[in-house]
Residue frames as a rotation matrix with the C-alpha (Angstrom) as fourth column:
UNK 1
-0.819 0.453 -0.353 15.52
-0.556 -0.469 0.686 14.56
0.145 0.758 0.636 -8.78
UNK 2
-0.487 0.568 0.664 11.85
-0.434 0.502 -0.748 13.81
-0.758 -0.652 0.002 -8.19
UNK 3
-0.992 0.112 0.060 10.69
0.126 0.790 0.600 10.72
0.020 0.603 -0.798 -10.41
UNK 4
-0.391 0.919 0.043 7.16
-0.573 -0.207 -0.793 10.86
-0.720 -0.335 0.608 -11.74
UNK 5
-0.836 0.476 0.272 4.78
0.503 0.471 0.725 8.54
0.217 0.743 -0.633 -13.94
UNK 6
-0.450 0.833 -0.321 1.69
-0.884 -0.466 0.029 10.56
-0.125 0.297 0.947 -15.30
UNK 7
-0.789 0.608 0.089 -1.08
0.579 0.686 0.441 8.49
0.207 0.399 -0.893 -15.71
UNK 8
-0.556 0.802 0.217 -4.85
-0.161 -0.360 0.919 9.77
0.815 0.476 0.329 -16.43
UNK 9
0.412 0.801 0.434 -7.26
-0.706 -0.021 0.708 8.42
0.576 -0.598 0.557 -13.54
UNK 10
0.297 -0.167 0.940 -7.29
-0.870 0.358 0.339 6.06
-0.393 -0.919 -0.039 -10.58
UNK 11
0.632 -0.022 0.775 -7.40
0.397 0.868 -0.298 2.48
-0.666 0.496 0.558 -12.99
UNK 12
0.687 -0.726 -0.012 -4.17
0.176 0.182 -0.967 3.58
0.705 0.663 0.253 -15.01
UNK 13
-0.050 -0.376 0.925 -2.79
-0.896 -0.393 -0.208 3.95
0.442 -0.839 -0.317 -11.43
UNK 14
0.186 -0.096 0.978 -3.30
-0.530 0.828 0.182 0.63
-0.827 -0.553 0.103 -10.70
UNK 15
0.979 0.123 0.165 -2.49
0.083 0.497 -0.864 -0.36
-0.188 0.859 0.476 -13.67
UNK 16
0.304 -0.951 0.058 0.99
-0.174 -0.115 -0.978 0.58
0.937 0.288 -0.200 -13.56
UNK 17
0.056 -0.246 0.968 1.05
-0.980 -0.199 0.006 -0.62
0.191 -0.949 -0.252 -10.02
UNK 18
0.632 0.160 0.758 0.21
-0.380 0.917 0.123 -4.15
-0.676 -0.366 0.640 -10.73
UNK 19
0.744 -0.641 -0.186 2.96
0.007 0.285 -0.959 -4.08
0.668 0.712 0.216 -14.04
UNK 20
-0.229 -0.973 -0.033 5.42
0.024 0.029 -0.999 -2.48
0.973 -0.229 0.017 -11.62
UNK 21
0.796 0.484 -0.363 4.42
0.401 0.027 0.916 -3.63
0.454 -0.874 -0.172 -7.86
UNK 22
-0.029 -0.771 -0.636 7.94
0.951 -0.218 0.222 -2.28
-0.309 -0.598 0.740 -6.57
UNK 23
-0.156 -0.375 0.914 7.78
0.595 -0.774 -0.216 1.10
0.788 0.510 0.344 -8.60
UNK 24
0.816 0.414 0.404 6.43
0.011 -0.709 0.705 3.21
0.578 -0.570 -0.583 -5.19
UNK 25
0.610 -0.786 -0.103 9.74
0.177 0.008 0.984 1.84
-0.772 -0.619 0.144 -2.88
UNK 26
0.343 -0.567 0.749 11.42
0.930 0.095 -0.354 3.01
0.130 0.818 0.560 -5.86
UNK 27
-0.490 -0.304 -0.817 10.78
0.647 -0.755 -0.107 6.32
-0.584 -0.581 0.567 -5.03
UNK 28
-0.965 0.030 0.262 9.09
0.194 -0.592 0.782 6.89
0.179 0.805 0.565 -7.94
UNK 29
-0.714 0.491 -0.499 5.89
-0.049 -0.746 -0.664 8.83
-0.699 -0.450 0.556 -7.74
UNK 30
-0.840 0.250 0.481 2.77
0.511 0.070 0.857 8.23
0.181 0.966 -0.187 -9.66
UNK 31
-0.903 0.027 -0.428 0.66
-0.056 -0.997 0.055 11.21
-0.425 0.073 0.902 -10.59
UNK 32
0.117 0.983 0.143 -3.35
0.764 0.003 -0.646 11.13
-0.635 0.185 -0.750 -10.99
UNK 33
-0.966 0.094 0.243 -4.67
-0.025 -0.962 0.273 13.95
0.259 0.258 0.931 -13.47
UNK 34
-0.731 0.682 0.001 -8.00
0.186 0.201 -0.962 12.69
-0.656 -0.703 -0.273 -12.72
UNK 35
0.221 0.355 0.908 -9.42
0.680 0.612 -0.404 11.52
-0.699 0.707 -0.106 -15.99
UNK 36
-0.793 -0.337 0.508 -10.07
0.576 -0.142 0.805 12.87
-0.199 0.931 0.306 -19.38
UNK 37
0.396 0.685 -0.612 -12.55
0.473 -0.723 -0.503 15.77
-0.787 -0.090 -0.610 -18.42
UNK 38
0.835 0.139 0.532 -12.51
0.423 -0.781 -0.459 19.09
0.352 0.608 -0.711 -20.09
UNK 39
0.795 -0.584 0.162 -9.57
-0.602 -0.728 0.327 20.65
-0.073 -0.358 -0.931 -17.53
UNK 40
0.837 -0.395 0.378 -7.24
0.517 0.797 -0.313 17.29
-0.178 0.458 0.871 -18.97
UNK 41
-0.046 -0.867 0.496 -4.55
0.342 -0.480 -0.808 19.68
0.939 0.132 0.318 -20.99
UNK 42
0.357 -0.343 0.869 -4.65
-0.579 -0.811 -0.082 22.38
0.733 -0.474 -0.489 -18.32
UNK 43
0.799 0.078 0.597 -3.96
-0.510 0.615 0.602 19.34
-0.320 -0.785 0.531 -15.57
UNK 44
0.602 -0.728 0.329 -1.19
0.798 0.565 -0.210 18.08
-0.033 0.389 0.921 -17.45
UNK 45
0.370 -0.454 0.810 0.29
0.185 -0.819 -0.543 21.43
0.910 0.351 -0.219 -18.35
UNK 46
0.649 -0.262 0.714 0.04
-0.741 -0.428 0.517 22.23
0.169 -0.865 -0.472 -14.24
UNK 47
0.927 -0.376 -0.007 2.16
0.357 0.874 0.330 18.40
-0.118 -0.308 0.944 -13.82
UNK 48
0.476 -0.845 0.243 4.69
0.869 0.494 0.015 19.25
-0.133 0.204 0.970 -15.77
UNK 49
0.319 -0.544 0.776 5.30
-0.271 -0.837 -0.476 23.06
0.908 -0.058 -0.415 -15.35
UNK 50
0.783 -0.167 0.599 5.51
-0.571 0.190 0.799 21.30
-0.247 -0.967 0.053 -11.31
UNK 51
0.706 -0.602 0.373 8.06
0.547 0.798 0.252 18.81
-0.450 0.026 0.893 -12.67
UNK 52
0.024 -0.585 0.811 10.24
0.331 -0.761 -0.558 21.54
0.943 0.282 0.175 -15.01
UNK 53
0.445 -0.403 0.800 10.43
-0.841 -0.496 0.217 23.79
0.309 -0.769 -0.559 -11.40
UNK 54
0.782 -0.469 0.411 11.44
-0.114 0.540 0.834 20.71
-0.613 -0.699 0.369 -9.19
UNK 55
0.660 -0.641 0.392 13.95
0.747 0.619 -0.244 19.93
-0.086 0.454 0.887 -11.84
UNK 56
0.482 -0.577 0.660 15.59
0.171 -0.676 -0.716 23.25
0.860 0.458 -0.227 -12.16
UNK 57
0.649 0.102 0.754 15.82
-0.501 -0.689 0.524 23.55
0.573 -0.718 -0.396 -8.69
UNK 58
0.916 -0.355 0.184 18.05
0.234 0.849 0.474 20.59
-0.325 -0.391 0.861 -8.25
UNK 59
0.354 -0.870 0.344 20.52
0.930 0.289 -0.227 21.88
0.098 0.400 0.911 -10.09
């Protein structure tokens, strides 16, 4: 199952990179939306309808 941390823009990306410096050889995957524009929901909505498919498909 593919592991993801949302985060908003490039600097909450490094922000959770410098809390967890091991979280990438984790395997775990951290996800830009690419700030807090107008297209925000619809960028989130597209993350996680991509995370709901990858999960069904594992099982």
């Amino acid at each position: 199952m593919r592991k993801v941390i949302i985060v908003e823009g490039k600097e909450d990306a490094a922000f959770v990179k410098a809390l967890a410096p091991d979280v990438e050889t984790r395997e775990i995957e951290i996800q830009e939306l690419g700030g807090a524009g107008k297209g925000a929901v619809k960028e989130l909505k597209k993350a996680l309808d991509s995370i709901k498919n990858d999960a069904l498909l594992t099982f």
